[in-house]
C-alpha positions in Angstrom: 69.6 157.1 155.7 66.9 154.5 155.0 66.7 152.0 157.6 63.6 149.4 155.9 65.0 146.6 158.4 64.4 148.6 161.8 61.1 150.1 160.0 60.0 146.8 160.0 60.9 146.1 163.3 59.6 149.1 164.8 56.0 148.6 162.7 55.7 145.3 164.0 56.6 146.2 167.9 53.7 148.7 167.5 51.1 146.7 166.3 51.8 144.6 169.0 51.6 147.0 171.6 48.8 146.3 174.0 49.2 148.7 176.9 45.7 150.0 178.2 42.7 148.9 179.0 41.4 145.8 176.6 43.7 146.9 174.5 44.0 143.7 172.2 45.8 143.1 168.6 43.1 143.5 166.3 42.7 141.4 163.1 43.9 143.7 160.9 47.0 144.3 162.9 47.9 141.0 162.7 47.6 141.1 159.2 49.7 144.3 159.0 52.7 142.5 160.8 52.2 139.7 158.4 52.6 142.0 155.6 55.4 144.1 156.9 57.3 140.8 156.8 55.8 139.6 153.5 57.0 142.3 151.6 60.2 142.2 152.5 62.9 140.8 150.3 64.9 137.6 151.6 67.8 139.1 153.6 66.0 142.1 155.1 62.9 139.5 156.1 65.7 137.5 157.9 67.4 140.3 159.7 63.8 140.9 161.2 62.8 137.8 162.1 66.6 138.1 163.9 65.8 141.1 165.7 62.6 140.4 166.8 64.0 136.9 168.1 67.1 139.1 169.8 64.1 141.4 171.4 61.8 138.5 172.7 59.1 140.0 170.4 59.0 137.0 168.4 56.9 134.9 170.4 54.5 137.7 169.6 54.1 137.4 166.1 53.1 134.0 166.7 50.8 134.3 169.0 49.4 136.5 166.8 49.1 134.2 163.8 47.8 131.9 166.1 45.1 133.5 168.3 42.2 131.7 168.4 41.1 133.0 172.0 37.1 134.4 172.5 38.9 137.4 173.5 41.3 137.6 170.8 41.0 139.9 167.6 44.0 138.5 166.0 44.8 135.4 163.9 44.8 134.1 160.7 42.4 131.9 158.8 44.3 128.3 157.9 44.8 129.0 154.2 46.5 133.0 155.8 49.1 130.9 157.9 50.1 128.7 155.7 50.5 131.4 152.6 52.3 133.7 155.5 55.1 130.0 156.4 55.6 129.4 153.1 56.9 133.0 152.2 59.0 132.9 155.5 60.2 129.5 154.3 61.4 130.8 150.9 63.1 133.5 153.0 64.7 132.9 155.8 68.1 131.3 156.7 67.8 127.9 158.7 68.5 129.5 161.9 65.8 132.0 161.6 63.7 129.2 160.4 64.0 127.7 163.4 63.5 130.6 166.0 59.7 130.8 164.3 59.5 127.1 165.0 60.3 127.7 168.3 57.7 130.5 168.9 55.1 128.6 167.2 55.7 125.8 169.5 55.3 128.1 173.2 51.9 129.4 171.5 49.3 128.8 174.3 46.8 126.9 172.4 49.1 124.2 171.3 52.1 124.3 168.7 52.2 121.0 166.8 50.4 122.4 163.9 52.0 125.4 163.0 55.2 123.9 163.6 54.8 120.8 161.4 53.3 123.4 158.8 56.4 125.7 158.9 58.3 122.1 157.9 55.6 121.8 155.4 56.9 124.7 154.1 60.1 124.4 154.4 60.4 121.0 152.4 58.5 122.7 149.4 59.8 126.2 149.5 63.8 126.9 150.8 66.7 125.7 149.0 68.6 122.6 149.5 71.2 124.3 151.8 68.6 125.9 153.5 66.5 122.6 154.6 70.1 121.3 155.6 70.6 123.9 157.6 67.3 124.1 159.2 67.2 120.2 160.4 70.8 120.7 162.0 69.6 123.8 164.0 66.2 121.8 164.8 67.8 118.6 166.3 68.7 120.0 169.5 64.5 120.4 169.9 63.5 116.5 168.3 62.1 114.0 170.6 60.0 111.7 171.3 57.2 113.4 172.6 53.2 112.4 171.8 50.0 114.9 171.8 47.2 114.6 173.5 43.3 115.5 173.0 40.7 114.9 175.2 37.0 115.4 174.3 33.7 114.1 175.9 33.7 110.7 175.1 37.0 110.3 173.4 40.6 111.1 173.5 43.5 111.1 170.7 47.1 110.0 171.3 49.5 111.4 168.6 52.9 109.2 168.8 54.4 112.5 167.1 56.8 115.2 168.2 56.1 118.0 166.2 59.7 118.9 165.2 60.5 115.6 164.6 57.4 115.6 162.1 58.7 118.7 160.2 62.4 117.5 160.2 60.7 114.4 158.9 59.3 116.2 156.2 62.2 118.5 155.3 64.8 115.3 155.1 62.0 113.6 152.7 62.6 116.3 150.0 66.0 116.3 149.8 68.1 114.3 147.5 71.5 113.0 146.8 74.7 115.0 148.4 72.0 117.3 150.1 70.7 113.8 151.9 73.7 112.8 152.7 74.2 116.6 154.6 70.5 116.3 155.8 71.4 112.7 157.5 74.7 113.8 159.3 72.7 116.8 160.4 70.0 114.9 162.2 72.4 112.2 163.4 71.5 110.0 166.3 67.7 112.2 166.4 66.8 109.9 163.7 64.9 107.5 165.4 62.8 109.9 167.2 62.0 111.5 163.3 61.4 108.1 161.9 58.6 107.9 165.1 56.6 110.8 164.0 57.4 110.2 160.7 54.6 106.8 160.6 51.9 109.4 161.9 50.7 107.2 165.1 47.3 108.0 166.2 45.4 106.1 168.8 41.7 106.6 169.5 40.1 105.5 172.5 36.4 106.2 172.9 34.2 105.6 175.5 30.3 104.8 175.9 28.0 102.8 178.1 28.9 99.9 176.7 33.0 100.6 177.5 35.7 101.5 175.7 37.3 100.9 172.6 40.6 102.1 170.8 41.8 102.4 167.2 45.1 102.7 165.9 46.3 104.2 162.9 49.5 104.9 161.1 50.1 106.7 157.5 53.4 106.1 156.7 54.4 108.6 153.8 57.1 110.6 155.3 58.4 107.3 156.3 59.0 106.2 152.8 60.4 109.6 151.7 62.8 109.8 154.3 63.9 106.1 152.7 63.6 107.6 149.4 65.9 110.1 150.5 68.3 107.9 151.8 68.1 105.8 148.7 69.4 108.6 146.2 72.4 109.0 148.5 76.0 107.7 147.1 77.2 106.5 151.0 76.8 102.8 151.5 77.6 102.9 155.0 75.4 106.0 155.7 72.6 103.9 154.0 73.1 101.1 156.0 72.8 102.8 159.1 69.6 104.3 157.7 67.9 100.9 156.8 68.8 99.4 160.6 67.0 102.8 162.0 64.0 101.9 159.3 63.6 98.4 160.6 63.9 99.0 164.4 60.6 101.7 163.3 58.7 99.1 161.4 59.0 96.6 164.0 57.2 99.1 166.5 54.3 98.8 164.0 54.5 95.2 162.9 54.8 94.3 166.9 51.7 96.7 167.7 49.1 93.6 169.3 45.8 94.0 171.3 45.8 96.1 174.3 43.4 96.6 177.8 39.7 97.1 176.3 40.5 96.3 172.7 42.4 97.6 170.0 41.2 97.5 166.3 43.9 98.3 164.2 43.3 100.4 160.8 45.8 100.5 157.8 48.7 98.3 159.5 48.5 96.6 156.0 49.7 99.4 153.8 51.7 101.4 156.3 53.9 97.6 156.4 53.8 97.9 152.8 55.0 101.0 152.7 58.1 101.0 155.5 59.0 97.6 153.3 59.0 99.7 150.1 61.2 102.1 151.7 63.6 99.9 153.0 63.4 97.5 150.2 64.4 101.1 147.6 67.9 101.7 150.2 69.1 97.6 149.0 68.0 97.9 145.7 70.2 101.5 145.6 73.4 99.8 146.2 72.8 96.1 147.0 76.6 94.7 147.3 77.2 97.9 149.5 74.8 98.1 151.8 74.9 94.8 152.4 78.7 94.5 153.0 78.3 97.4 155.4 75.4 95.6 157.5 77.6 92.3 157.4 80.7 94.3 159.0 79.0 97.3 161.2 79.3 95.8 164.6 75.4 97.0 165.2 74.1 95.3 162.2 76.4 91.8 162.2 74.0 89.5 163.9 71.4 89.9 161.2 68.2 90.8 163.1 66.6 93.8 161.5 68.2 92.2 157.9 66.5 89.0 158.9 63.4 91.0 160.0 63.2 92.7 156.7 63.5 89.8 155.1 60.6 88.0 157.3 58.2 91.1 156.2 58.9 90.8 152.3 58.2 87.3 152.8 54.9 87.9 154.5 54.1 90.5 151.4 54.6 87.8 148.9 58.2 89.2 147.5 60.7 86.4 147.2 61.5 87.4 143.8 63.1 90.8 144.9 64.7 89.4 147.7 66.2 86.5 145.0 66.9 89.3 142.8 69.2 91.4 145.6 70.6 87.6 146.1 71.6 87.7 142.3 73.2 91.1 142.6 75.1 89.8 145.6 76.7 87.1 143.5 77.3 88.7 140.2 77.5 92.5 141.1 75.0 95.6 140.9 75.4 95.1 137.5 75.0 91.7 136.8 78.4 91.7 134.8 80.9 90.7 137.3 82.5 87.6 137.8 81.2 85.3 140.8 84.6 83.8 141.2 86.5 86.8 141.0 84.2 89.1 142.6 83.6 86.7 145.8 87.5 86.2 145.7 88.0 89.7 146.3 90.2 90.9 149.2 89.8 94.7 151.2 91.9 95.8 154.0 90.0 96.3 157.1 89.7 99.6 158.0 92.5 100.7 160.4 94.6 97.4 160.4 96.5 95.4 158.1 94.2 92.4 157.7 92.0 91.3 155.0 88.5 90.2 154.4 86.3 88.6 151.9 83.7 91.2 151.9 81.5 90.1 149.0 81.6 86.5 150.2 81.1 87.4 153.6 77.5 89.7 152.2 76.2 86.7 150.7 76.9 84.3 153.7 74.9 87.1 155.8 72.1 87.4 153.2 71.2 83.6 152.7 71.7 83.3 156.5 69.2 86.3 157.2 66.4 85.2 154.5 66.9 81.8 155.9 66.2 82.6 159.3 63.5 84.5 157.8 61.6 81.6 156.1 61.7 79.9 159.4 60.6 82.5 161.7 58.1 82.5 159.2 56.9 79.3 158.6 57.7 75.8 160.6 55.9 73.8 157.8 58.6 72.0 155.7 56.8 71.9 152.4 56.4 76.3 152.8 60.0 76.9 153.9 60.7 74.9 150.7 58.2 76.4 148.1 59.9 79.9 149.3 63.5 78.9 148.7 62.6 77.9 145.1 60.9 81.0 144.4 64.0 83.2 145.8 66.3 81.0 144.1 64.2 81.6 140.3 64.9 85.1 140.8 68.1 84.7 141.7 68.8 82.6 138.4 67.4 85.3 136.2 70.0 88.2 137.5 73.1 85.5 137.1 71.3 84.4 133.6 70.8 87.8 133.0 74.5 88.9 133.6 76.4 86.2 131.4 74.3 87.3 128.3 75.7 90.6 128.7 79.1 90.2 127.1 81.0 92.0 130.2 83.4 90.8 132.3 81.6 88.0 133.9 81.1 86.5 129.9 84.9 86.9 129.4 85.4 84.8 133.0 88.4 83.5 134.3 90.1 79.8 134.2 87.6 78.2 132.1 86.2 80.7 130.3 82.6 81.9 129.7 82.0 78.7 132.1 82.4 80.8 135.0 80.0 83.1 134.2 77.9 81.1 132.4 78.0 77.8 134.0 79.6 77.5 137.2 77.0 79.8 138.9 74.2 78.7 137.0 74.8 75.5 138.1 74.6 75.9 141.7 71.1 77.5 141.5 69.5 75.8 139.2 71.0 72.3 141.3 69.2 74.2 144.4 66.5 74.3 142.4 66.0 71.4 141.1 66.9 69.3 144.8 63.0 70.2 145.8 63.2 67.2 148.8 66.2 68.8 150.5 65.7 71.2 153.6 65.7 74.8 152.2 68.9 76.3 154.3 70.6 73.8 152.4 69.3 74.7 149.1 69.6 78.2 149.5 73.9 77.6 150.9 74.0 75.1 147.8 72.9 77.8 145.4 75.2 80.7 146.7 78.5 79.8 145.7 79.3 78.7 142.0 80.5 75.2 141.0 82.5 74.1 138.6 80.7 71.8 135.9 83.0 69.2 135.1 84.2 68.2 138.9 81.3 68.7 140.7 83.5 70.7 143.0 82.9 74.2 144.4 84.1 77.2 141.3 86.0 78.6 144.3 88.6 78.0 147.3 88.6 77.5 151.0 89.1 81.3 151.8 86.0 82.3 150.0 84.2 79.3 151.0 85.4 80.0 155.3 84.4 83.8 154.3 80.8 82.4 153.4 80.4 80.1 155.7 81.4 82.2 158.9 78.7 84.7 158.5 76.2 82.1 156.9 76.8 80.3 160.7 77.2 83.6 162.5 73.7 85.1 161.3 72.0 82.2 161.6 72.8 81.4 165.2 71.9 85.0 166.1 69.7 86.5 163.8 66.5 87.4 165.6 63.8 88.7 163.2 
């Protein structure tokens, strides 16, 4: 009986075979083990792969691929290793998927390449189920770890683990319930992927006249992996995600001169870039993400929220922050009801009490984007000029939603007022009080107010829910 799976195996075992004298792999036996596996289909490829892990022959083959030694016939050209990863990618199970990783990362003349290639591959080539499986069987092997290069004259500091760099890449190109799966899988690793995902590099070179050091950063993976978070349907899962963004971004934003001098290259768009990301998980699902970084006991004082908030501001972007501070007061949607939406009660998780959640989310967000403008700025006149343009934004989402006809038109009590009117009202009175101090224009503007009485649109309980995380962020917040 045909047996193509041991064939392969046994095929491979012989090429590698280098008993006698000089007896080294050639070139074109490395190419023959390369094809052997090539030309198998998908589950005969992985049994191989499995067998030859199983028979400590794996670490072979990829030494193989990789040999680059004086002494050494085999190895592939670039263009040959990645054509041979991307076939295994489109074969082989995620467990398999990582076994190569793992003998491409013992090779003796260094495995970050190869490895981050193979993730390369994997994020363009295996299925969705595949790349889920592949980062949860990778995670035990993500770090922290940096690489090192030392030449005459110079040395190169990579702030990337190499399997955190090709989880990185492999939880960038998934999307939706896949995302979600890819997220769980890497759990608490994700801070080491988010790392290696901004692409550190620091250069120091040395002459007669000293040293000097460059850093750099290339944050594309970073913004994927937000991406990817972004198309997910789990609030909570996305706020997690954004507080794990910020604490990364703040490692580049903080980055400052060091011994000998540091010239910094690119900081500019990499910050751009992070704040895209994180700015695409809000926009996703701004009432609930926010209502999950109010609540989650991790995210309550406002800190990273505040120094998100401090970075848009920096980038010129107070209408988006005034447009998530819209959504927080008439909905995603712009359709719901200020009044009845911040009236609205949820049970607590596990107990029998209730909160104000919406109410509570905008108390945290004009308490974070105040502490914001004045970790920002301590000029008067700036913090000011900032409120007003949040607040303009903010008036086109609330104008926006009571043209639409939808439930915030139809109102409650007095009508279209509500909708309207009453929240209208507040801004444009925020607005329009340019002499006041901008926390108090931007708590004026939050809640809605009823035209005819001059009186807040809504009761004590939404106005304590407000008010308590308004205080609470802004006494803690520390962007």
């Amino acid at each position: 009986m045909a047996d193509p799976v041991g064939d392969a195996v046994n095929t491979i075992n012989e090429k590698l075979d280098t008993s006698g004298w000089f007896n080294t792999v050639t070139n074109d036996e490395t190419h023959d083990i390369v094809n052997t596996l090539t030309n198998l289909p998908a589950d005969q490829a992985d049994q191989v792969i499995d067998r030859l892990q199983q028979d400590g022959k794996l670490d072979g083959v990829a030494h193989e691929v990789m040999d680059g030694d004086w002494f050494g016939n085999g190895g592939l050209s670039g263009d040959e290793r990645r054509g041979f990863l991307a076939d295994m990618a489109g074969k082989l199970d995620g467990q398999s998927l990582t076994a190569l990783s793992d003998s491409f990362s013992r090779v003796d003349n260094g495995g970050f390449e190869p490895v981050s290639e193979l993730g390369s591959a994997v994020s363009t080539h295996a299925s969705p189920q595949t790349k889920v499986e592949y980062i949860g069987a990778m995670k035990a092997q993500v770090d922290d770890s940096s690489q090192t290069d030392i030449g005459f004259g110079y040395s190169a500091n990579s702030f990337q683990d190499a399997e955190a760099t090709a989880v990185g890449d492999v939880l960038g190109s998934l999307r939706g319930s896949y995302a979600e799966e890819g997220f769980n899988a890497i759990g608490d690793k994700l801070p080491d992927v988010l790392t290696s995902s901004i692409d550190g590099q620091m250069t120091t070179t040395t002459s007669y006249g000293g040293a000097s050091n460059t850093m750099t950063w290339n944050a594309d993976s970073y913004e994927a992996i937000m991406d990817a978070a972004a198309s997910t349907g789990n609030a909570d899962q996305k706020a997690q995600i954004f507080d794990a963004g910020v604490d990364t971004m703040r490692e580049v934003r903080d980055t400052g001169n060091v011994i000998g001098g540091l010239t910094v290259v690119g900081k500019d768009d990499a910050m751009r870039q992070m704040t895209d990301g994180l700015t695409k998980i809000i926009d996703s699902d701004t009432s609930g993400v926010m209502r999950e970084l109010t609540f989650n006991q991790g995210t309550m004082d406002g800190s990273n929220f505040a120094a998100y908030a401090k970075e848009m501001l920096n980038q010129g972007r107070e209408s988006e922050l005034g447009t998530q501070m819209g959504r927080l007061q008439v909905g995603n949607d712009g359709t719901e009801n200020p009044v009845e939406r911040l009236n609205a009660v949820e049970t607590v998780p596990g107990t029998n009490q209730e909160r104000r959640a919406n109410a509570g989310a905008l108390g945290y967000f004009v308490g974070g984007t105040y502490a914001a403008t004045a970790a920002r700025s301590a000029d008067v006149q700036e913090q000011r000029d900032t409120v007003t343009a949040i607040l303009k934004s903010a008036l086109t989402v609330v104008d926006k939603g009571a043209s639409l006809g939808g439930p915030a038109a139809r109102g409650v009590a007095a009508g279209a007022a509500v909708a309207k009117e009453w929240m209208q009202i507040a801004v444009k009175g925020a607005i329009a009080d340019e002499g006041a101090a901008a926390a108090i224009r931007l708590e004026r503007a939050a809640l809605p107010v009823n035209g005819q009485t001059g009186e807040l649109g809504v009761g004590d309980n939404v106005a304590s829910a407000f008010e308590d995380r308004l205080a609470s962020v802004s006494r803690t917040a520390q962007p």
